[in-house]
N, C-alpha and C positions, 0 to 999 in steps of 0.2 A: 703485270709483274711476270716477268721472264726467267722462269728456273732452270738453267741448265743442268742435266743429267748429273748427277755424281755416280762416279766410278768408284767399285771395289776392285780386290783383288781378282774374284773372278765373274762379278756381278755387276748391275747398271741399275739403280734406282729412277726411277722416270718420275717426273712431276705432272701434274694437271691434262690437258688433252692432249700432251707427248705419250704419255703413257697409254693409248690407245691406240694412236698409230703403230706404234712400236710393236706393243700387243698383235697385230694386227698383221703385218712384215713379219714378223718371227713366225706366227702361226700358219702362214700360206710358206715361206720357205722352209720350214722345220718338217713339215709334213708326215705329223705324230699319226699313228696308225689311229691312236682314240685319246679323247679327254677325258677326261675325270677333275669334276667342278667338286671339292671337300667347301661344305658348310656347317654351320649349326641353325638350329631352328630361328634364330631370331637375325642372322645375314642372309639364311633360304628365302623369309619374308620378306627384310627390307633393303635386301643390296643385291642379290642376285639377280632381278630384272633387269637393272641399270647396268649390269656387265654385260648380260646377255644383249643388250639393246647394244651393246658399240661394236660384237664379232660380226665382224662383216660378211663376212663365207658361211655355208651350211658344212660341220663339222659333228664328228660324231661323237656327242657328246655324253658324259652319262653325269650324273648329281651326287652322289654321298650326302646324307646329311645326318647331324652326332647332335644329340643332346648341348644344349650350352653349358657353358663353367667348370673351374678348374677341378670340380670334384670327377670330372668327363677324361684328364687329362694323363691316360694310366695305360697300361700295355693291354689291358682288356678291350680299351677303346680298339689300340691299336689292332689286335690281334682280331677284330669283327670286320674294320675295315680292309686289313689283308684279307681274309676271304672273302668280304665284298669284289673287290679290286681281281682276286680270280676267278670270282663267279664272273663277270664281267668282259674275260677276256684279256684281260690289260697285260702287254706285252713290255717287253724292255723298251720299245721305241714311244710307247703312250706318254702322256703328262698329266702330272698333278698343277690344280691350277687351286692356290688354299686362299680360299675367301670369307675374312674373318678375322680376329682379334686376335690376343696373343695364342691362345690357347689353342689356334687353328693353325699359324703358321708354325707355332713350337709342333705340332701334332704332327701336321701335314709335311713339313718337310721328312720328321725324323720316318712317317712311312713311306716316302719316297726315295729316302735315302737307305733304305733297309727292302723294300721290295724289291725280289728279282737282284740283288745286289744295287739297286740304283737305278730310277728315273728320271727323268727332268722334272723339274716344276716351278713353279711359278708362285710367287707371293703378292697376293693385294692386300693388305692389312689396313681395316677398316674401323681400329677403334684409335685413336689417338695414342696410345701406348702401345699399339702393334707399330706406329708411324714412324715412330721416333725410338723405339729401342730395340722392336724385331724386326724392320726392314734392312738392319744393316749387320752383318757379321758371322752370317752363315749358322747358325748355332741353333740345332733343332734336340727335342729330345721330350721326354714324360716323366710326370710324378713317381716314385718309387711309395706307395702309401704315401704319407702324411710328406715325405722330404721330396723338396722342390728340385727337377730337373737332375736325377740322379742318373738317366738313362738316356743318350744322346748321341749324336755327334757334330762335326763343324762340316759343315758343306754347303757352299753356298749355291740361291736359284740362279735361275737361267738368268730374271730379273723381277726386281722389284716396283712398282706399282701404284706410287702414293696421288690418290684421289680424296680432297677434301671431302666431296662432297657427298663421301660416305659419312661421312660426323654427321651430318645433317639429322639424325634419328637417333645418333648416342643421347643415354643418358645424359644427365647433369655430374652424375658420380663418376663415369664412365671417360668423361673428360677430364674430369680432375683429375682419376689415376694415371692418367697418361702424362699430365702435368707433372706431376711428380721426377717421373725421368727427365723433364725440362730442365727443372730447378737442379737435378744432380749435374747434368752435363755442365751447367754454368760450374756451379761448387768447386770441381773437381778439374774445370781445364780453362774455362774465360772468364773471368768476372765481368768483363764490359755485356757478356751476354746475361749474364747472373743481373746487373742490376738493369737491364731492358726489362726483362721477363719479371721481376720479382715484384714491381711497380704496378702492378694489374690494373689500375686507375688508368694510367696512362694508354692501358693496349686497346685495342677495339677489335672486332671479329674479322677486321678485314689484315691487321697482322698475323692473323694464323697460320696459313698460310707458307709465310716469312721466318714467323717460328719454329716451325716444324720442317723449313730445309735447315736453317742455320742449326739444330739442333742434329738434324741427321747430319751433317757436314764435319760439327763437332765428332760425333761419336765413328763415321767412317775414316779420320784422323786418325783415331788411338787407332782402328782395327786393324786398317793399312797397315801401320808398321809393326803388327804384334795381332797376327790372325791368332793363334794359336794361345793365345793367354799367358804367353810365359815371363810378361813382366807388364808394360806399362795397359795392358788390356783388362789387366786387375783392377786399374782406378774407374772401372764400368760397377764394379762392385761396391760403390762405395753407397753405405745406407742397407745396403742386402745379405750382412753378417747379421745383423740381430732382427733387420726386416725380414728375411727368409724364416727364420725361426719362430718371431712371432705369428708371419702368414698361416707357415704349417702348424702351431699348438691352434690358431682359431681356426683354421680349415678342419679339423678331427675333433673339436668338440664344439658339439648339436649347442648345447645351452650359451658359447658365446657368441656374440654377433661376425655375421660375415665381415671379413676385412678383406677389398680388392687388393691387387697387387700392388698398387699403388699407396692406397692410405696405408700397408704395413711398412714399406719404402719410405714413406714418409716419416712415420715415427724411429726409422731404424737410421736414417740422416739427423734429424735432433740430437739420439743417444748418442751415436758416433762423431759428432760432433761436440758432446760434451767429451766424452774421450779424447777427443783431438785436444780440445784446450788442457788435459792437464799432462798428456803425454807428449805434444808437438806444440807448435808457438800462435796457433788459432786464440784470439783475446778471445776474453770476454763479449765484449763488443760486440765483435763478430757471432759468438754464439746467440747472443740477445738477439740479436739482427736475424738469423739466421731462422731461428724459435720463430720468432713474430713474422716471417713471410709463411713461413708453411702453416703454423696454425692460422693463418688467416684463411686458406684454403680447407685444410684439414682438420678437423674440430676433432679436440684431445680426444683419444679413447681411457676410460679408466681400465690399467690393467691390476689386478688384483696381484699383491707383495705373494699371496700361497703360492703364483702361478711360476713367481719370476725363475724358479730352481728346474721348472718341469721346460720352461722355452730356453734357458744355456744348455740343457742337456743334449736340444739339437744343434747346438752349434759344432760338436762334434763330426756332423756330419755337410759341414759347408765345404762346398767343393773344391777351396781355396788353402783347406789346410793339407799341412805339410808333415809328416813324423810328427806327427797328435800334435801339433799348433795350432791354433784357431788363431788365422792369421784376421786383422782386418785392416781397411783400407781408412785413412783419416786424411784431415785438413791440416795443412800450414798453415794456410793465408784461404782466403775465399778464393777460388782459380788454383789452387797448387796443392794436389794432395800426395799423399806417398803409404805406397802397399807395403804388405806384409808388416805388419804395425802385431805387436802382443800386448794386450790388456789384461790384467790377474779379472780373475772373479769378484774380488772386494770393488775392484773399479765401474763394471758391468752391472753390478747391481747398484752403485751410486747415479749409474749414468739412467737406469729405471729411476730412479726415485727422483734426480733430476726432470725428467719429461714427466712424474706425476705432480710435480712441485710447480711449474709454467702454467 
C-alpha cells in the first residue's frame, strides 16, 4: 500500500518508511546545531529506540523526558522544559523532534514555537489520536488549569511523521480514543468514509493503516482552506463543545474516573448530535445510527444530573465562542455539518439526559 505525502500549507506528513528517509535528508541538509528528542516516560521506553535505530548520522542529540498525561499538559511543564532546553545550549538553529501522543506534540510544538522566538521541529505522533488529529494543522498549545488548550498558537512543523508501527504498544483504550476523531471526520465532511469505518466487523488491522491516511486526508482539506479557524475549520470541532467541558470537570475532580480525550469526544458527538436533530435536519435515524456505532466502542459513562450545571459552566470558556456565545458545531445530514450553531440551556441539558437515556 503506497501512501503519498500529503501536503499542508506549510508542512508534509510522510507515511510508513518515507518518513525516515525524509527524516533522514532534511537532518544531514538542515544541519541543526543540536537536537532535542521531547518524550514522556512511556514513548522514552517504548518508541524511542525504533527512532533512534533509523537516524542514520551521529548527531548531537540530547532527550527531555515529562511525565505522561494530560494532567503534565500546563505552562509549568512548559516553563522546566524551557530551562531544560537552556541549560542545554539549544540555540535558534536546534530542533525539537516531539515523540509522543497528543499531549507531546500539543506541548512540544507550543515550546518550540515560543523558545528563543521560534525553532524548528518536528512531530512523530505515536498514539492513533496524535495520527489523525494532531499530525495535521499546525496548532500547538497547553492546559490553562482544568480548560483545554487555552494557551497556544498555529504554527506548523517542519514535518510530520506517521509511523504505524508505533501503535504496536498502545493501549486498547488508547486506540479507541484516537478512533473517535475517525468517526468525527466521517460525521462532519464524508459519509462514504463514515460508513467504511463505522462497520468495525468488516475492517481488519491490516486497514489501519488506510484509515488513518484517508482520515488525515480528510481533516488536511478543511485546514488547507481555513488555517486559521475562521470558518469552515470549526467543523473540526464538532463533539468538542460539551466534549471539552466534560474532559475538563473529569480531569479536576480525583473521585471521578479518568476520561481520555477521546471517550469525552465521544459522548460530546452523541449530545451534539441530539442537538443537531432538533435544531438542524439530522433524523432520528440518523441519531439512532449514530448512538449505536460509538457506544459500541465507547461504553456509556454515567454522568451524575448534580454535575450537569458545574460542566455548562465551562463552556463559557470554549474557544469558539463569540460576544459570550457558546457557539457549537452540528449535523444536517451524516457528512454535512454547519458551525456557529446556538443551543439554550434547557436544550443542553435534554441532550445530557438523552445520552443517559441510550
Amino acid at each position: 500500500m503506497i501512501m503519498k505525502p500529503i501536503v499542508s500549507k506549510d508542512s508534509v506528513v510522510y507515511f510508513g518508511e518515507d518518513c525516515y528517509t525524509m527524516l533522514n535528508t532534511y537532518l544531514e541538509k538542515a544541519n541543526h546545531s543540536k537536537i532535542c528528542i521531547l518524550v514522556d516516560n512511556n514513548t522514552h521506553e517504548h518508541c524511542l529506540s525504533l527512532l533512534m535505530s533509523k537516524i542514520e548520522k551521529e548527531y548531537d542529540i540530547e532527550i527531555i523526558e515529562i511525565e505522561s498525561g494530560e494532567i503534565h499538559k500546563n505552562i509549568e511543564t512548559c516553563s522546566g522544559i524551557w530551562n531544560a532546553l537552556s541549560e542545554l545550549g539549544m540555540d535558534r538553529k536546534g530542533l525539537m523532534i516531539n515523540l509522543g501522543g497528543g499531549v507531546i506534540t500539543d506541548l512540544g510544538g507550543f515550546i518550540a514555537c515560543t523558545y528563543k522566538r521560534g525553532i524548528s521541529y518536528i512531530n512523530i505522533p505515536t498514539s492513533l489520536l496524535a495520527m489523525v488529529d494532531a499530525s495535521v494543522g499546525g496548532k500547538t498549545g497547553v492546559d490553562l488549569g482544568n480548560l483545554k488548550n487555552m494557551v497556544g498558537v498555529i504554527s506548523e512543523s517542519e514535518m510530520v511523521l506517521v509511523d504505524t508501527e508505533y501503535l504496536n504498544t498502545l493501549p486498547t483504550n488508547q486506540m479507541c480514543s484516537g478512533f473517535a476523531e475517525m468517526l468525527k471526520h466521517g460525521l462532519i465532511q464524508d459519509k462514504a468514509y463514515w460508513d467504511r469505518i463505522s462497520d468495525l466487523s468488516q475492517l481488519s488491522t491490516d486497514d489501519l493503516g488506510q484509515m488513518i491516511y484517508d482520515s488525515v486526508v480528510i481533516k488536511n482539506k478543511i485546514v488547507f482552506e481555513d488555517p486559521t479557524e475562521q470558518n469552515i475549520r470549526k467543523y473540526l470541532n464538532f463533539g468538542h463543545t460539551l466534549g471539552h467541558a466534560i474532559e475538563s470537570f473529569y480531569l479536576t475532580h480525583p473521585e471521578k474516573p479518568t476520561l481520555l480525550h477521546g471517550e469525552a469526544i465521544a459522548i460530546g458527538m452523541i449530545m451534539e448530535a441530539y442537538i443537531s436533530v432538533e435544531l438542524l435536519a439530522l433524523t432520528q435515524n440518523e441519531l439512532q445510527h449514530l448512538t449505536e456505532v460509538i457506544l459500541a466502542t465507547f461504553p456509556k459513562i454515567t454522568i451524575d444530573p448534580n454535575d450537569y450545571k458545574s460542566i455548562m459552566d465551562l463552556l463559557i470558556h470554549d474557544k469558539k465562542n463569540e460576544s459570550g456565545n457558546i457557539y457549537f458545531v452540528l449535523l444536517n445530514t451524516i457528512g454535512d455539518a454547519k458551525y456557529n450553531c446556538i443551543a439554550s440551556d434547557d436544550l443542553i441539558i435534554k441532550s445530557f439526559e438523552y445520552y443517559q437515556s441510550v
